[in-house]
MARLOVO-310531 format. One record per atom (N, C-alpha, C): x, y, z; residue number from 1; residue in three letters. Coordinates in steps of 0.001 Angstrom, whole numbers, m for minus. Example, Ala and Ser with C-alpha at 12.3 -4.5 7.8 and 13.67 -1.06 7.14 Angstrom:
2
[[13190; m5690; 7800]; 1; ALA]
[[12300; m4500; 7800]; 1; ALA]
[[13200; m3300; 7800]; 1; ALA]
[[12850; m2250; 7080]; 2; SER]
[[13670; m1060; 7140]; 2; SER]
[[12900; 30; 7870]; 2; SER]
***
This chain:
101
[[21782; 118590; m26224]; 1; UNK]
[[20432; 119095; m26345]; 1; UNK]
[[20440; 120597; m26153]; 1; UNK]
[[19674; 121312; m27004]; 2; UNK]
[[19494; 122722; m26714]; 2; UNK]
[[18652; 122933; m26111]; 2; UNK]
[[18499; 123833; m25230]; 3; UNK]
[[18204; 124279; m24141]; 3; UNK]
[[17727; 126214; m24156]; 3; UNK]
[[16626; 126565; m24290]; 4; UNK]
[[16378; 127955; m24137]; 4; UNK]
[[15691; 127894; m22818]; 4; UNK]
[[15882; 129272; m22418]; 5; UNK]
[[15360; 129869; m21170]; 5; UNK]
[[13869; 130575; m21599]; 5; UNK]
[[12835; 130930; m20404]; 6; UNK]
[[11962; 131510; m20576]; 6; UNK]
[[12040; 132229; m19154]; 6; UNK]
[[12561; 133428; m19525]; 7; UNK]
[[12803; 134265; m17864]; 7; UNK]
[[11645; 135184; m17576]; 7; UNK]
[[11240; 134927; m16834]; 8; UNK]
[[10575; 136214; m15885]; 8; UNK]
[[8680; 135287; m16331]; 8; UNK]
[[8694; 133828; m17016]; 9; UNK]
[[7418; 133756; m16964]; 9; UNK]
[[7314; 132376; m15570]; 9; UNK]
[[5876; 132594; m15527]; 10; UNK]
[[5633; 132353; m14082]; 10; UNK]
[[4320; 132180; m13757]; 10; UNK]
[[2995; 131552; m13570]; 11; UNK]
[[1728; 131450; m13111]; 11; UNK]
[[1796; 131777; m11584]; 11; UNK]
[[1620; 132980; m11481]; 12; UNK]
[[2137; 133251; m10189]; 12; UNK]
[[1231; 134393; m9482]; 12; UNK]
[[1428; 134799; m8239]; 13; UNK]
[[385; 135883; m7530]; 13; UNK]
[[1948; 136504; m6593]; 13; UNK]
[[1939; 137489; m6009]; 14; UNK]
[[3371; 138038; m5085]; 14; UNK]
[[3241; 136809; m4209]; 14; UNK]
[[2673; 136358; m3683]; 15; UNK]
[[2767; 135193; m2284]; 15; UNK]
[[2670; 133577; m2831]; 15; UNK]
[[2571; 133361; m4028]; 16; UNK]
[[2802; 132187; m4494]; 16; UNK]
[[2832; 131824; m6033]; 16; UNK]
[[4413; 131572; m5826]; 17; UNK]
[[4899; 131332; m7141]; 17; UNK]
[[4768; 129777; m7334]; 17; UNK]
[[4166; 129177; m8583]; 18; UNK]
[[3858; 127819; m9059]; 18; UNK]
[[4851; 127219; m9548]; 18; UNK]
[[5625; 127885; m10982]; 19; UNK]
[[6429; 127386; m11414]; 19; UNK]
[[7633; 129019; m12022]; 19; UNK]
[[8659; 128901; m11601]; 20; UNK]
[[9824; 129851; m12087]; 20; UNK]
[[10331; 129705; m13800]; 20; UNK]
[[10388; 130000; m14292]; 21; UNK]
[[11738; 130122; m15843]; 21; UNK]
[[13028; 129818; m14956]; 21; UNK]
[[14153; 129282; m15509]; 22; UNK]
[[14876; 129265; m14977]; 22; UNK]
[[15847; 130467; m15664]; 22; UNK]
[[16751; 130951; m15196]; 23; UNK]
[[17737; 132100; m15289]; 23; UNK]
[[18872; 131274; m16048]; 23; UNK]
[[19226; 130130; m15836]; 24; UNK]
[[20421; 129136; m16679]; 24; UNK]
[[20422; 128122; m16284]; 24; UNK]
[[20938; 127056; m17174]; 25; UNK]
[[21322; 125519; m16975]; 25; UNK]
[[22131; 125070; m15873]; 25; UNK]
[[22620; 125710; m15440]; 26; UNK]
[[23937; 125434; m13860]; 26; UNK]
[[23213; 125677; m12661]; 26; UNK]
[[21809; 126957; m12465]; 27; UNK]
[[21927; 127516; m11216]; 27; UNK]
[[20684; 126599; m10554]; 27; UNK]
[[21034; 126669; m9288]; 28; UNK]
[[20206; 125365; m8238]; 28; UNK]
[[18723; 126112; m8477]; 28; UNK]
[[17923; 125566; m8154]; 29; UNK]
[[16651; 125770; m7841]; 29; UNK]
[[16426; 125971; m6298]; 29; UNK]
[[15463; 127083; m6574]; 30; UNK]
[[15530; 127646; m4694]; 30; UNK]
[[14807; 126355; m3856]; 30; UNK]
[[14729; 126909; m2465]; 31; UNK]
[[14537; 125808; m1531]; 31; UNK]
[[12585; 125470; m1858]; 31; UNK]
[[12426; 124499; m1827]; 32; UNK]
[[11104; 123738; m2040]; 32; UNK]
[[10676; 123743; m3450]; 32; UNK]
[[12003; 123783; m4856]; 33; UNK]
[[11611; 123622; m6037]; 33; UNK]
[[12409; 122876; m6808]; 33; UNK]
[[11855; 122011; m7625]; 34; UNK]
[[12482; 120958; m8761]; 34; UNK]
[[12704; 120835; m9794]; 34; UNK]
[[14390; 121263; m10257]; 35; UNK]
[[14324; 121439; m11751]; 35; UNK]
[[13651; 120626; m13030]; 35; UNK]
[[12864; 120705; m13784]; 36; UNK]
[[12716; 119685; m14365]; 36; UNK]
[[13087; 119984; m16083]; 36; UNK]
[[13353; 119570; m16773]; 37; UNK]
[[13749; 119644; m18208]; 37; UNK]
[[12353; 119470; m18917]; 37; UNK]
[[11194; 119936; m19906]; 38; UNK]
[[10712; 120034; m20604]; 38; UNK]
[[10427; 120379; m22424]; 38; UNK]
[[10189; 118909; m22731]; 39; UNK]
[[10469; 118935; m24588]; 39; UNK]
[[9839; 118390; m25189]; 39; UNK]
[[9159; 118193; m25844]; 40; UNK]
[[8359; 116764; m26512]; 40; UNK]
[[9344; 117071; m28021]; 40; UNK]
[[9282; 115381; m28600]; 41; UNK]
[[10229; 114929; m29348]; 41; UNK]
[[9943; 116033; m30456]; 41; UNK]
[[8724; 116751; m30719]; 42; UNK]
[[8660; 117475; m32096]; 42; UNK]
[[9562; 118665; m31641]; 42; UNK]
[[9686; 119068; m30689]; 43; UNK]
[[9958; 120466; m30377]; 43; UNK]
[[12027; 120249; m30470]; 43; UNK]
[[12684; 121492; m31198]; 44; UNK]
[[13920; 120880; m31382]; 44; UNK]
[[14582; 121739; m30060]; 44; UNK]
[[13983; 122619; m28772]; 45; UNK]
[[14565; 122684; m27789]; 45; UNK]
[[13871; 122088; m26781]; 45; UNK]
[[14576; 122328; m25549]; 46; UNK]
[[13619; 121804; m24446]; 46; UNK]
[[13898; 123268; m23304]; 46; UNK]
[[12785; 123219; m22385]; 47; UNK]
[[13699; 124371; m21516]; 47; UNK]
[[13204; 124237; m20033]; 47; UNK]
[[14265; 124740; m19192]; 48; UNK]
[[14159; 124095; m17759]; 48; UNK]
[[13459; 125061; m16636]; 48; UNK]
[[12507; 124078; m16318]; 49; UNK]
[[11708; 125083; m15393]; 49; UNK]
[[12118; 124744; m13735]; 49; UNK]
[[11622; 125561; m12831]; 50; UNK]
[[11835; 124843; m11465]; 50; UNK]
[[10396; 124867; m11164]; 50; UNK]
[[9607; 123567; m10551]; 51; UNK]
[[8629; 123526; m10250]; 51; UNK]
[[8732; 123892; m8840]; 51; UNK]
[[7302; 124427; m7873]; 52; UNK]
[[7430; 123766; m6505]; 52; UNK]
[[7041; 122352; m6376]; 52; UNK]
[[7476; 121477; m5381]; 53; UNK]
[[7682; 120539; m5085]; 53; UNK]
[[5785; 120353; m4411]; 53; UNK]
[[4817; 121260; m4019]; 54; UNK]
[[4070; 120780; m3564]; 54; UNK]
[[2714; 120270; m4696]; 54; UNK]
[[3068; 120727; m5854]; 55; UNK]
[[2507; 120482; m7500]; 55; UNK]
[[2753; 119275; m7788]; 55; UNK]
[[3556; 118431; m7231]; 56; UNK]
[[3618; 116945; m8049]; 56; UNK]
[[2807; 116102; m7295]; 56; UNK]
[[2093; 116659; m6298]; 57; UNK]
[[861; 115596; m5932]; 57; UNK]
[[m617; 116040; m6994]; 57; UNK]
[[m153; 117030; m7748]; 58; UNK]
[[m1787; 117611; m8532]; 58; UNK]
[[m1849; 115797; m9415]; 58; UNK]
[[m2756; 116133; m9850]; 59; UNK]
[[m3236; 114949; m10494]; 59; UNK]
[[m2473; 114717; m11927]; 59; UNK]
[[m2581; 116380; m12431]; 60; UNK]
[[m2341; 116726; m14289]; 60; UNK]
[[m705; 116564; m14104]; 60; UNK]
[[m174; 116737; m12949]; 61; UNK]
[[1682; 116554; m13067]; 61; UNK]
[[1785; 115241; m12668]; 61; UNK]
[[1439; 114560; m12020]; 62; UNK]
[[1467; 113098; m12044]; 62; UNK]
[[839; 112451; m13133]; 62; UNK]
[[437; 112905; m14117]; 63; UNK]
[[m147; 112380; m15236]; 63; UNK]
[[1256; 112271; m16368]; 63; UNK]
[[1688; 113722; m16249]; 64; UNK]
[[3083; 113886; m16804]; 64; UNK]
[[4256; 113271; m16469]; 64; UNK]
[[4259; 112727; m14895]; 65; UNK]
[[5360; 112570; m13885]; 65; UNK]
[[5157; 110982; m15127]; 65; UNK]
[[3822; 110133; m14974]; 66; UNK]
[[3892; 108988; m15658]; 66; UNK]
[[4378; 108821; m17109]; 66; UNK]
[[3992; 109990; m17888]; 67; UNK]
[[4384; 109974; m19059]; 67; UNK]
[[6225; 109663; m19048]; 67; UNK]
[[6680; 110280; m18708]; 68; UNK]
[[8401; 110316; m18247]; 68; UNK]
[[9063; 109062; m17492]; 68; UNK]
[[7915; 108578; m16845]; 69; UNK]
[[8380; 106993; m16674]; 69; UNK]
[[8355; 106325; m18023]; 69; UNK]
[[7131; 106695; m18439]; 70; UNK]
[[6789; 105332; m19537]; 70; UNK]
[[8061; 105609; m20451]; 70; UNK]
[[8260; 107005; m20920]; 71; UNK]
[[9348; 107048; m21913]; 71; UNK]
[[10637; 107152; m21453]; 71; UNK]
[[11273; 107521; m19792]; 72; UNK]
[[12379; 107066; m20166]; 72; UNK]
[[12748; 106348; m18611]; 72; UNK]
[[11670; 105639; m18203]; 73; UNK]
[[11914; 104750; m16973]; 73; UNK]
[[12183; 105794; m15290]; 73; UNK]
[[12143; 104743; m14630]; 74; UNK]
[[12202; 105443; m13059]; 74; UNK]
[[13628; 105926; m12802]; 74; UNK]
[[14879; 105577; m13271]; 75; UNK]
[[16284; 105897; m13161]; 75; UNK]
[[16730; 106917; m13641]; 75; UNK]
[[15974; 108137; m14480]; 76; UNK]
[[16586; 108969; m14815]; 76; UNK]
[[17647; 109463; m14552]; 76; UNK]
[[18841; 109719; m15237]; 77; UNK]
[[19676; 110469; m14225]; 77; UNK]
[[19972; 111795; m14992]; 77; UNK]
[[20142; 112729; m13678]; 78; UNK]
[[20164; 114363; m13383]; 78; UNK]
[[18481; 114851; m13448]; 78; UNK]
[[18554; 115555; m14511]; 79; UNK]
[[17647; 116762; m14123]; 79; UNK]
[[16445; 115605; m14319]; 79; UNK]
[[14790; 116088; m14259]; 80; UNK]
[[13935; 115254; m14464]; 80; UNK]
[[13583; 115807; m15898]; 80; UNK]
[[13331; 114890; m16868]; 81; UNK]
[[12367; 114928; m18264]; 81; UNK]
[[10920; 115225; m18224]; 81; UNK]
[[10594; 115798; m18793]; 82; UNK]
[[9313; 115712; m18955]; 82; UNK]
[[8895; 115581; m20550]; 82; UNK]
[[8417; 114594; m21264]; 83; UNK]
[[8461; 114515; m22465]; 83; UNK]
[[6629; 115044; m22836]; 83; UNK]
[[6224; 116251; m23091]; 84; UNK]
[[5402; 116876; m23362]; 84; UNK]
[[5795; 118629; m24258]; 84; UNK]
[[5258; 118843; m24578]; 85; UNK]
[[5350; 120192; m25742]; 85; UNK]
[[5932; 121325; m24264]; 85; UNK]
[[6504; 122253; m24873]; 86; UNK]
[[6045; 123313; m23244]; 86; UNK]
[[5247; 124198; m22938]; 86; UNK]
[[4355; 124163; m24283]; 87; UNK]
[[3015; 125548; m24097]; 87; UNK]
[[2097; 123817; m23576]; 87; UNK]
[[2095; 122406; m23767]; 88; UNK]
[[1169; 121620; m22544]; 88; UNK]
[[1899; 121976; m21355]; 88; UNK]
[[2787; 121808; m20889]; 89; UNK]
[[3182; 121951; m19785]; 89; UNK]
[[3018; 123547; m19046]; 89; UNK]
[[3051; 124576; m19814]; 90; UNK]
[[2853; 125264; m19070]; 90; UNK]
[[1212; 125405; m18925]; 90; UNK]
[[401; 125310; m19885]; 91; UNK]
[[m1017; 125031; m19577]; 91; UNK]
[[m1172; 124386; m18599]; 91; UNK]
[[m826; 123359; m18644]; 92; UNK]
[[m1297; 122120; m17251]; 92; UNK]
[[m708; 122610; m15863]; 92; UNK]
[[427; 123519; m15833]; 93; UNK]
[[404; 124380; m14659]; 93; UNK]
[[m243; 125476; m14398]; 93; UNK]
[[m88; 125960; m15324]; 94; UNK]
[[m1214; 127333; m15423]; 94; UNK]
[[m2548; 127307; m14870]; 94; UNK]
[[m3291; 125564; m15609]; 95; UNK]
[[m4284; 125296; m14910]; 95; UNK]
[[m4330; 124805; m13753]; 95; UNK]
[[m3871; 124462; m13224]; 96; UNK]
[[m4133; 124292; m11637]; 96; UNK]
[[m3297; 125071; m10910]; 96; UNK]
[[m2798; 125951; m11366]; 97; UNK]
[[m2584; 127326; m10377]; 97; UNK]
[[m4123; 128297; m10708]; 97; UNK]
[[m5019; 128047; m11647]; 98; UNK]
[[m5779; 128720; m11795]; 98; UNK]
[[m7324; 128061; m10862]; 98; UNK]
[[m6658; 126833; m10286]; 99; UNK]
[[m7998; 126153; m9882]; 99; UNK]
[[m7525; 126680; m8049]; 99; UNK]
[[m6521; 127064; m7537]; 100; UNK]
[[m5857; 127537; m6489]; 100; UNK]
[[m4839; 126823; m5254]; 100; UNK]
[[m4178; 126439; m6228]; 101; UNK]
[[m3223; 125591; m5436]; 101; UNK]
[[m2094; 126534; m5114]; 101; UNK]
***
């Protein structure tokens, strides 16, 4: 699977960053964030963001968190899927970093 980066974007304020670009496919995600892989089947890359970990209780990422069950079950293994476009995904973070989480 191909894989592009989106560096330096971010829904973010200096004291709280929502979601990072990641810098590359190998490097860990800092402490209290979760790499996740993002693609929907039309799109021919996918690209890996690090979420914070306190965003997957929002409602709109557990909406997504379900979508990724339904399509590829609770066992994933490695990074997490998210099977959605990535301008939805970054909207749906965008928006509830904009509601003030």
């Amino acid at each position: 699977m191909n894989t592009t980066k989106r560096k330096g974007w971010s829904p973010s304020t200096p004291n709280n960053t929502a979601v990072l670009g990641c810098a590359g496919s190998g490097s860990p995600p800092p402490p209290g964030y979760l790499p996740v892989l993002v693609g929907g089947a039309e799109e021919a890359a996918s690209e890996r963001f690090f979420v914070r970990v306190k965003l997957l209780k929002e409602a709109n990422i557990v909406e997504l968190l379900e979508m990724a069950a339904s399509e590829f079950g609770y066992r994933q293994q490695g990074v997490l899927r998210i099977p959605c476009t990535i301008q939805h995904f970054i909207n749906t973070v965008a928006g509830i970093y904009n509601t003030g989480v």
